[in-house]
N, C-alpha and C positions, 0 to 999 in steps of 0.2 A: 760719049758713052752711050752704049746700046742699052737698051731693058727691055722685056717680054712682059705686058701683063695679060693672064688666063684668071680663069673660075675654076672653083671647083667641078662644077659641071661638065666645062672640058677637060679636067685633067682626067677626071675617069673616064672621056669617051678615052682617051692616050691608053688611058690602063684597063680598056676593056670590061669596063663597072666594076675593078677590085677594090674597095674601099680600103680595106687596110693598109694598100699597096701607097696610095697619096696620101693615106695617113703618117705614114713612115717618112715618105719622100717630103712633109710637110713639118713632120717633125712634130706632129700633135697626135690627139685623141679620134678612135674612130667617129665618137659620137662628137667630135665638131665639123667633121665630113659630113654627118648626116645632117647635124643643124642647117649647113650652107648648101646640102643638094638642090635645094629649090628655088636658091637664089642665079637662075640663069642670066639673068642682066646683068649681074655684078652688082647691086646699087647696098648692100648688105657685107659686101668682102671682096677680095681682089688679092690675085696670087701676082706678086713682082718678086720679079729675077729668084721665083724659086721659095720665096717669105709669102707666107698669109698676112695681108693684112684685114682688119676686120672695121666695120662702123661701129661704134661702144654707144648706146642711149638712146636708142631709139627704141621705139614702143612697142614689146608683143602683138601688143591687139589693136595696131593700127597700120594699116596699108598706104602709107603716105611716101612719097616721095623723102629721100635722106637728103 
């Protein structure tokens, strides 16, 4: 079985910075696109085979490795 994982970060370079556009194609809210734009490593969320998945408990206001 094959699988693809991407960021959000790459899917809007795909969609040419449309936020709404991987909003839809994600199936979620724009403003949870905005929450993960910044998360370019992935270490915070991670797009498979097309599904968001997210890290849940880790802390606002600390910059630590998940």
């Amino acid at each position: 079985m094959t699988f693809t994982v991407k960021t959000i970060p790459d899917m809007l370079v795909e969609e040419y910075g449309n936020q709404t556009e991987v909003a839809r194609i994600l199936n979620c809210s724009r403003n949870t696109i905005r929450k993960y734009i910044g998360d370019k490593e992935g270490k915070r969320h991670a797009v498979v085979n097309g599904v968001l998945m997210v890290h849940r408990g880790w802390d606002k206001g600390k910059d630590s490795d998940a």
